[in-house]
PyMOL Python script that loads the backbone (N, CA, C, O; Angstrom):
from pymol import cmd

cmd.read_pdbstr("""\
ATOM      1  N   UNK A   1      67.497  96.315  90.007  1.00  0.00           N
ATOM      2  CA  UNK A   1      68.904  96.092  90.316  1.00  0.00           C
ATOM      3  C   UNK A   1      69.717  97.293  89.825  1.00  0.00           C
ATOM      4  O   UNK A   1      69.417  97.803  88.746  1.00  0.00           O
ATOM      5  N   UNK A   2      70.759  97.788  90.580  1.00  0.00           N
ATOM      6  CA  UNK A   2      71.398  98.627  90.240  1.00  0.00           C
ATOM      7  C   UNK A   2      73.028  98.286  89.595  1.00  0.00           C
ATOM      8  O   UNK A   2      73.418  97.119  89.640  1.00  0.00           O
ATOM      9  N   UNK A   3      73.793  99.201  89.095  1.00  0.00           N
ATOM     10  CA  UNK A   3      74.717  98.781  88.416  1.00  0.00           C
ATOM     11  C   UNK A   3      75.991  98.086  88.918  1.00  0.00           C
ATOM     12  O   UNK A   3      76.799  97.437  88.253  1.00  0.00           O
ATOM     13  N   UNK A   4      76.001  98.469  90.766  1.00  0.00           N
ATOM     14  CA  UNK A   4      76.648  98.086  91.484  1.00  0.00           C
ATOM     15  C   UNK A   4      76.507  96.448  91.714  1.00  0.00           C
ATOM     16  O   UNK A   4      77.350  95.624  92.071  1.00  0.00           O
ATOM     17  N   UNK A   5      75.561  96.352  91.482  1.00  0.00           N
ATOM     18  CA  UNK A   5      75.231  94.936  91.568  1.00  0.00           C
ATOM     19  C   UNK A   5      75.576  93.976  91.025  1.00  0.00           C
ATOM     20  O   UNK A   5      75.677  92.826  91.451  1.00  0.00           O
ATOM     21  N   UNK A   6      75.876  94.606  89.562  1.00  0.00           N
ATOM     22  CA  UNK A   6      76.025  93.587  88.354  1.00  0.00           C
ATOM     23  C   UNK A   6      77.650  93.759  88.339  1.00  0.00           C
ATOM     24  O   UNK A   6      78.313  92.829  87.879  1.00  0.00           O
ATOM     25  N   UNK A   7      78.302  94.922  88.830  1.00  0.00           N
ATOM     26  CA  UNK A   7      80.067  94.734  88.587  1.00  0.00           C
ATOM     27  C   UNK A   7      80.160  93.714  90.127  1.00  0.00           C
ATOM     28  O   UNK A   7      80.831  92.714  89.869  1.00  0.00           O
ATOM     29  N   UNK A   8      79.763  93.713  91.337  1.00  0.00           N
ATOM     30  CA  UNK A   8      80.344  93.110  92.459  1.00  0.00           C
ATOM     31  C   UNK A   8      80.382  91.126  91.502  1.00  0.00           C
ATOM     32  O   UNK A   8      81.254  90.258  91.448  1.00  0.00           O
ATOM     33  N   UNK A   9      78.737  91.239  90.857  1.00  0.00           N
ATOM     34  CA  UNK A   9      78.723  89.788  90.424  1.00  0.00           C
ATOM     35  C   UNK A   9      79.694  89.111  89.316  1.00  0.00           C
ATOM     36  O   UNK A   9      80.247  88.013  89.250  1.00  0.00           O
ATOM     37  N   UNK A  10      79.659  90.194  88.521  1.00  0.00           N
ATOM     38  CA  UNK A  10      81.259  90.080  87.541  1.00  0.00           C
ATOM     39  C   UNK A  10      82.027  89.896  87.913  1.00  0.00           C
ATOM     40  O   UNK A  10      82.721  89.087  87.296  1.00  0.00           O
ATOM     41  N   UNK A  11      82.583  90.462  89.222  1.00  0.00           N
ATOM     42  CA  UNK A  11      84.053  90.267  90.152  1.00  0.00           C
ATOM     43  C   UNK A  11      83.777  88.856  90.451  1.00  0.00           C
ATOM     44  O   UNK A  11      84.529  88.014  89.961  1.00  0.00           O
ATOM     45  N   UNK A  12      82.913  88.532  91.104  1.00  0.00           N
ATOM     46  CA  UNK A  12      82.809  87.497  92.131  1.00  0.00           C
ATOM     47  C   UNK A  12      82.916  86.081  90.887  1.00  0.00           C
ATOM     48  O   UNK A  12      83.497  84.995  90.879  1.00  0.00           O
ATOM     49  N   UNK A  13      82.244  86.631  90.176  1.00  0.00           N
ATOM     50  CA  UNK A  13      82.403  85.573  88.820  1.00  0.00           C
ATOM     51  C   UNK A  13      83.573  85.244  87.955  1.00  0.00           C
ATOM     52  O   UNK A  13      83.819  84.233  87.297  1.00  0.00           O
ATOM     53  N   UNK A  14      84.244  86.379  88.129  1.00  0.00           N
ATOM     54  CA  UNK A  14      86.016  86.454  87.867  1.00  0.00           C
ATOM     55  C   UNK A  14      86.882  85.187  89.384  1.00  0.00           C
ATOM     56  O   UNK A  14      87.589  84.180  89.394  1.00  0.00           O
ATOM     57  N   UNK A  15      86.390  85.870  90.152  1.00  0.00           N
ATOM     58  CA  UNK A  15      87.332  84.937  90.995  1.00  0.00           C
ATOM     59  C   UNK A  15      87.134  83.772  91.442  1.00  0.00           C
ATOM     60  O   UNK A  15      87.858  83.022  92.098  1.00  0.00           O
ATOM     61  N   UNK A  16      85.718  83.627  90.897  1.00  0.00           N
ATOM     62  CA  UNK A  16      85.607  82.302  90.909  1.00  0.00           C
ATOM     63  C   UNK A  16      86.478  81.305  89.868  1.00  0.00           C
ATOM     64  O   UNK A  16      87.132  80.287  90.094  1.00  0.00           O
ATOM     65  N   UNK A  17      86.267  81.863  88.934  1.00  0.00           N
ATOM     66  CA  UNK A  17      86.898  81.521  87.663  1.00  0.00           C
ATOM     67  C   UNK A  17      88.460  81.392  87.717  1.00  0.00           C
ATOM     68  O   UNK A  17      88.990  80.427  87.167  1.00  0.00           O
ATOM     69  N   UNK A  18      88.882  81.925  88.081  1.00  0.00           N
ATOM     70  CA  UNK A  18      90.363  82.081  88.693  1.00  0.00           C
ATOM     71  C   UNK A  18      90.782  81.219  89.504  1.00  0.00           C
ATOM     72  O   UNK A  18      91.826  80.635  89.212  1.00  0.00           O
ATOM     73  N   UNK A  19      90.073  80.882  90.784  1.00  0.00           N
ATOM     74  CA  UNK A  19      90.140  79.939  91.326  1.00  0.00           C
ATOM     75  C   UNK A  19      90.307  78.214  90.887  1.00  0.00           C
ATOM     76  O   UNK A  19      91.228  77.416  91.061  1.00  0.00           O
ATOM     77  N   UNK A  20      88.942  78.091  90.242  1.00  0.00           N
ATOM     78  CA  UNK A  20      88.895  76.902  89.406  1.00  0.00           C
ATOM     79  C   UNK A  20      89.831  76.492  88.443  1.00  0.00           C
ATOM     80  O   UNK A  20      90.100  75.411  87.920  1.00  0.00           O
ATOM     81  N   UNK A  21      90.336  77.858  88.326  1.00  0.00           N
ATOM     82  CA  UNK A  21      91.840  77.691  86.987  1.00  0.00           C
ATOM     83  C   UNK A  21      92.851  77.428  87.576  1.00  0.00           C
ATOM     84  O   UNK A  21      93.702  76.666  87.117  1.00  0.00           O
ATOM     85  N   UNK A  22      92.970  78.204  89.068  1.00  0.00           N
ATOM     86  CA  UNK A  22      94.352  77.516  89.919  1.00  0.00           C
ATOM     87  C   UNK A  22      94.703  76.605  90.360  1.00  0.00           C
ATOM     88  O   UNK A  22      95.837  76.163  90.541  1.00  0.00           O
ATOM     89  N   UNK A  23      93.276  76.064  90.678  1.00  0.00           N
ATOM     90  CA  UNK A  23      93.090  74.956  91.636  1.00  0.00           C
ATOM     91  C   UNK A  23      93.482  73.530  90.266  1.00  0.00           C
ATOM     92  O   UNK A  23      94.153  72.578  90.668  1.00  0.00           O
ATOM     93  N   UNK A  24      93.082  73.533  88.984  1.00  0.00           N
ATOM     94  CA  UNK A  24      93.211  72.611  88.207  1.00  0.00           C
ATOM     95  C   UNK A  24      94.742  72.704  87.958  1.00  0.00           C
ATOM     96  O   UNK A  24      95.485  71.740  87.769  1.00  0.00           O
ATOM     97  N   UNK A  25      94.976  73.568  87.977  1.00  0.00           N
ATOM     98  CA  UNK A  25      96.422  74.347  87.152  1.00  0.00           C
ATOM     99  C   UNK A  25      97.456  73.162  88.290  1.00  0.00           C
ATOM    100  O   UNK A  25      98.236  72.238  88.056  1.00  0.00           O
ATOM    101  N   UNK A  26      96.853  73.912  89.734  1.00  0.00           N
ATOM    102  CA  UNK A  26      97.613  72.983  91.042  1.00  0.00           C
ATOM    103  C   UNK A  26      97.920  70.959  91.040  1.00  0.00           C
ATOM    104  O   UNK A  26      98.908  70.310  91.383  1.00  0.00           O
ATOM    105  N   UNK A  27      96.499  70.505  90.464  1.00  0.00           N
ATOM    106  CA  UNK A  27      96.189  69.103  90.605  1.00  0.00           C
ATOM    107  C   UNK A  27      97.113  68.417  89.283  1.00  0.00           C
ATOM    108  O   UNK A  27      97.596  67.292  89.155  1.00  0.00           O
ATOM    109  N   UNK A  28      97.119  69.230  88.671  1.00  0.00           N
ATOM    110  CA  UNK A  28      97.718  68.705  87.003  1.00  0.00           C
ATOM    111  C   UNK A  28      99.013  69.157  86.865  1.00  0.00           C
ATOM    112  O   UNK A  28      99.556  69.377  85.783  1.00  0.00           O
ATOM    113  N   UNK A  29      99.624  69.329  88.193  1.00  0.00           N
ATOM    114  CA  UNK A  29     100.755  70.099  88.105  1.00  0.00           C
ATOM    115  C   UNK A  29     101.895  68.436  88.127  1.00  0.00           C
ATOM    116  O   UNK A  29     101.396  67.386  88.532  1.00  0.00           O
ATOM    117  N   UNK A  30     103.033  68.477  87.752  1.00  0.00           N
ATOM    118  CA  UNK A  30     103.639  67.522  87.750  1.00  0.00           C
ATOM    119  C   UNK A  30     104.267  66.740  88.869  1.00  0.00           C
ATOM    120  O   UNK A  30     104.460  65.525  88.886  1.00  0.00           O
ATOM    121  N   UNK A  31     104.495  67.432  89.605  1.00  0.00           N
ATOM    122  CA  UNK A  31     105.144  67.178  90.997  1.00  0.00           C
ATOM    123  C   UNK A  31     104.097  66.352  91.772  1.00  0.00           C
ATOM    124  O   UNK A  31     104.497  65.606  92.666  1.00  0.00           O
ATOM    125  N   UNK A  32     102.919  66.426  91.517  1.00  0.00           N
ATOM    126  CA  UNK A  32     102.008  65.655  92.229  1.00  0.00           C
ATOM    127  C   UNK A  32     101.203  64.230  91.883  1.00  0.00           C
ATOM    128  O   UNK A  32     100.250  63.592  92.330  1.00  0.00           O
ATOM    129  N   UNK A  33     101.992  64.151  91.019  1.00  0.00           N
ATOM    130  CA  UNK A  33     101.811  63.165  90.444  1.00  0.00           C
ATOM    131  C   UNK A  33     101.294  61.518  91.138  1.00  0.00           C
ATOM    132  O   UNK A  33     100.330  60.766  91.284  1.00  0.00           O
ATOM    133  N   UNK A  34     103.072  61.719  91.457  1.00  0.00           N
ATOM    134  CA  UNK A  34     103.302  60.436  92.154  1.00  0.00           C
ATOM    135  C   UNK A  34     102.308  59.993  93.492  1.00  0.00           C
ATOM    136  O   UNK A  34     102.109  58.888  93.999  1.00  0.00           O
ATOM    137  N   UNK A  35     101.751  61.420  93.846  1.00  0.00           N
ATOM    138  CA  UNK A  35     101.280  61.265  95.109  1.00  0.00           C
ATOM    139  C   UNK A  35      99.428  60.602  94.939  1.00  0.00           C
ATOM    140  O   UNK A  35      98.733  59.869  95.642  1.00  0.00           O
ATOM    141  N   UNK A  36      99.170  61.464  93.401  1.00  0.00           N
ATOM    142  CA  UNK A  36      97.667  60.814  93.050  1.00  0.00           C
ATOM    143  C   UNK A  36      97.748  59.112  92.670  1.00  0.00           C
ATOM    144  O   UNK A  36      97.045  58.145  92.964  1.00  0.00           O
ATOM    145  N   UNK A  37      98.893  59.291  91.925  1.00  0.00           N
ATOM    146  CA  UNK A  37      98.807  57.775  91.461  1.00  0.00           C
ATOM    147  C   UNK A  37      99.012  56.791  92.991  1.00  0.00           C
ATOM    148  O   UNK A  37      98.373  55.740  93.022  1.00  0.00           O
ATOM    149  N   UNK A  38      99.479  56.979  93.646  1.00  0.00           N
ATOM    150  CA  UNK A  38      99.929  56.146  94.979  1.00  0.00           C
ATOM    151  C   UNK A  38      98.174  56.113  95.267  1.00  0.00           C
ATOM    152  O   UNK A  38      97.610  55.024  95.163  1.00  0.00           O
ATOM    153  N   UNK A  39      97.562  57.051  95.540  1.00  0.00           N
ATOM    154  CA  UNK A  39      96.040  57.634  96.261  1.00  0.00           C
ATOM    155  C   UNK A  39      94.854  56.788  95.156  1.00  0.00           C
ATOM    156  O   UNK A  39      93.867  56.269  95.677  1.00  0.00           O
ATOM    157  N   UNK A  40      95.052  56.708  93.630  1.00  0.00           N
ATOM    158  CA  UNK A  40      94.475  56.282  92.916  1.00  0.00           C
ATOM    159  C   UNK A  40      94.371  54.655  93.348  1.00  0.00           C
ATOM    160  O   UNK A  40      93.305  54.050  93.460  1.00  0.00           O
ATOM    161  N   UNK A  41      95.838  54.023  93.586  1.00  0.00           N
ATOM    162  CA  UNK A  41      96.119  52.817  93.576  1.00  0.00           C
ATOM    163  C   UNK A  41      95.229  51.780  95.101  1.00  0.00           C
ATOM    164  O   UNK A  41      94.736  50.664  95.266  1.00  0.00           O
ATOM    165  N   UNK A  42      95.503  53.185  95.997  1.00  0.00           N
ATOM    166  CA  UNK A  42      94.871  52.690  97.423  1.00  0.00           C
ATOM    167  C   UNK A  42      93.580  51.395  97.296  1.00  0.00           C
ATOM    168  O   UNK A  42      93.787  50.217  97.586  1.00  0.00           O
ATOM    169  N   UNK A  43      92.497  51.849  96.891  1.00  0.00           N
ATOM    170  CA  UNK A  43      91.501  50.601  96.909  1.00  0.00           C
ATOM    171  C   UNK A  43      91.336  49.466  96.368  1.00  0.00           C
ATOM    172  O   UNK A  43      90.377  48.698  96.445  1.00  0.00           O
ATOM    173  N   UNK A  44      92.880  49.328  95.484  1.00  0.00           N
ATOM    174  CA  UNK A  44      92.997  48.134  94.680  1.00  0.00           C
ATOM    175  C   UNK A  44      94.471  47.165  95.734  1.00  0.00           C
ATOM    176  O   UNK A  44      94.906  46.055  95.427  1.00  0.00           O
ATOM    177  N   UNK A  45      94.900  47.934  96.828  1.00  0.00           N
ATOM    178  CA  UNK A  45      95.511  47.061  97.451  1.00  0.00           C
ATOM    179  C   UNK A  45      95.069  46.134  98.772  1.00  0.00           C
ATOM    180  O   UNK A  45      94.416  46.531  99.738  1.00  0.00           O
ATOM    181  N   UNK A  46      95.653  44.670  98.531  1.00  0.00           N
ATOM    182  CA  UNK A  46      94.783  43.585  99.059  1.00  0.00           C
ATOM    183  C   UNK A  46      95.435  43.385 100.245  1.00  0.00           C
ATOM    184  O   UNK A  46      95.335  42.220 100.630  1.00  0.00           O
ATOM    185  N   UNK A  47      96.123  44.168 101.025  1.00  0.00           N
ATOM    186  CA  UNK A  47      96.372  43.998 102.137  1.00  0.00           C
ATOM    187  C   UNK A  47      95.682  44.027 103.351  1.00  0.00           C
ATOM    188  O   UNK A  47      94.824  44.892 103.526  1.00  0.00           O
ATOM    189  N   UNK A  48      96.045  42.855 104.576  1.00  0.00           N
ATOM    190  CA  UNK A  48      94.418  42.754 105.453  1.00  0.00           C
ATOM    191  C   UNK A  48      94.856  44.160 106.143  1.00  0.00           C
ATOM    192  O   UNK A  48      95.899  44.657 105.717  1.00  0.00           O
ATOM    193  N   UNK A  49      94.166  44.835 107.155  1.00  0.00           N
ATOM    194  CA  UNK A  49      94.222  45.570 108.358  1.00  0.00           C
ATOM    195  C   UNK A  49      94.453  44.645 109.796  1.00  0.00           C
ATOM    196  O   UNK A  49      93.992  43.766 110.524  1.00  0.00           O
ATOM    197  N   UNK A  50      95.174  45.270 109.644  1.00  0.00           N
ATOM    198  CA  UNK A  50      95.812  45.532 111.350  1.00  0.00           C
ATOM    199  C   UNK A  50      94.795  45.426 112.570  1.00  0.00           C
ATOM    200  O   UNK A  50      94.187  46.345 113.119  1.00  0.00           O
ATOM    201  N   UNK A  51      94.771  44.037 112.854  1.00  0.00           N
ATOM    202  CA  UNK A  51      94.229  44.101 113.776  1.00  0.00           C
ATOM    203  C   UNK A  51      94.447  45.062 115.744  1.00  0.00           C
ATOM    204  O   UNK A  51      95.490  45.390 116.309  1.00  0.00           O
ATOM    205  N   UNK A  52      93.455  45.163 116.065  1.00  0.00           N
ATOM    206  CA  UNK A  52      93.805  46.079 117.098  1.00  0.00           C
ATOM    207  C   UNK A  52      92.945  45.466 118.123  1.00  0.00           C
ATOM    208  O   UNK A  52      91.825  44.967 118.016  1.00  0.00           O
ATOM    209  N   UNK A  53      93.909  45.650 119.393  1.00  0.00           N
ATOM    210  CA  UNK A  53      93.165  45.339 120.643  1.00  0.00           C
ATOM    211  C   UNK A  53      91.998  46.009 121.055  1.00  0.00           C
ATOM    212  O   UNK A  53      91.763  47.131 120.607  1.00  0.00           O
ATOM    213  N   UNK A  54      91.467  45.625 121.614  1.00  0.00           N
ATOM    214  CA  UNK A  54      89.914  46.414 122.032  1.00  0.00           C
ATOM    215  C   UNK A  54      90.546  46.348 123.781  1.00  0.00           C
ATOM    216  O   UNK A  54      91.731  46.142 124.043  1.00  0.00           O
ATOM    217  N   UNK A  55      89.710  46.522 124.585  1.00  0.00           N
ATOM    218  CA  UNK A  55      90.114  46.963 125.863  1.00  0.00           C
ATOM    219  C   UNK A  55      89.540  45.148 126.868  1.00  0.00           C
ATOM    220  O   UNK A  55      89.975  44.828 127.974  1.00  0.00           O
ATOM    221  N   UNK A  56      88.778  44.523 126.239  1.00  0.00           N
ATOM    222  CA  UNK A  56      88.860  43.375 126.709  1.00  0.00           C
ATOM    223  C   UNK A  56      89.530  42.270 126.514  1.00  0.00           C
ATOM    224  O   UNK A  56      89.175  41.143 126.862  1.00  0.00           O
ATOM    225  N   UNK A  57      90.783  42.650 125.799  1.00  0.00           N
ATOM    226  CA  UNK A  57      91.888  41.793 125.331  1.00  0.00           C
ATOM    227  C   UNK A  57      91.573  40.671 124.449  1.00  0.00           C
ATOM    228  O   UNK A  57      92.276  39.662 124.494  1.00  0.00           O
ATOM    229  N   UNK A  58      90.174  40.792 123.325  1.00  0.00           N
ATOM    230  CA  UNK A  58      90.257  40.369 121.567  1.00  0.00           C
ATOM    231  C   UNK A  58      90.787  41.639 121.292  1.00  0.00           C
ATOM    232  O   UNK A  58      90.877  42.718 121.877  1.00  0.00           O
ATOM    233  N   UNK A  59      91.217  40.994 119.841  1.00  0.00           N
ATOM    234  CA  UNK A  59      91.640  41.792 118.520  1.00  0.00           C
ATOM    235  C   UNK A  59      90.530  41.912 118.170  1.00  0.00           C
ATOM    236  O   UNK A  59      89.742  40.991 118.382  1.00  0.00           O
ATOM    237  N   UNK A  60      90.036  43.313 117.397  1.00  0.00           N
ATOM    238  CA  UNK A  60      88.931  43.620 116.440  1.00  0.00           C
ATOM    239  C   UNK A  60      89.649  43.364 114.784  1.00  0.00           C
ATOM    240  O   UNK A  60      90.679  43.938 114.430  1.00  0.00           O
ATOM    241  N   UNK A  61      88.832  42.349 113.862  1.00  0.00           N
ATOM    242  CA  UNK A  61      88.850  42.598 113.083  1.00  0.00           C
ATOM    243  C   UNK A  61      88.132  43.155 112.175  1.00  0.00           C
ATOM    244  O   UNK A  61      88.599  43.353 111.054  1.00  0.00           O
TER     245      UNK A  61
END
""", "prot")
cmd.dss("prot")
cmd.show_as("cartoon", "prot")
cmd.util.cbc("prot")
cmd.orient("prot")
């Protein structure tokens, strides 16, 4: 392996790293809060679905 090799993988290992820091930095950011907790809450609400016509005129439930 040559030396070129080992700085491209350092870079690539930097921006990875960077990434993962933005991307957490983004999710934990405050403004988004409201929107995880709403998304968190989703599978605990007991509301039925909406039934829908099918093309032979039942509802699918």
């Amino acid at each position: 392996m040559n030396a070129l090799w080992g700085h491209l993988t350092g870079v690539l290992i930097v921006l990875m790293m960077a990434s993962f820091v933005g991307i957490w930095i983004w999710v934990w950011n405050g403004r988004h809060k409201s929107k995880f907790d709403a998304l968190a809450r989703l599978p605990m609400e007991d509301e039925p679905i909406e039934s829908e016509p099918r093309k032979n005129g039942r509802t699918r439930r």
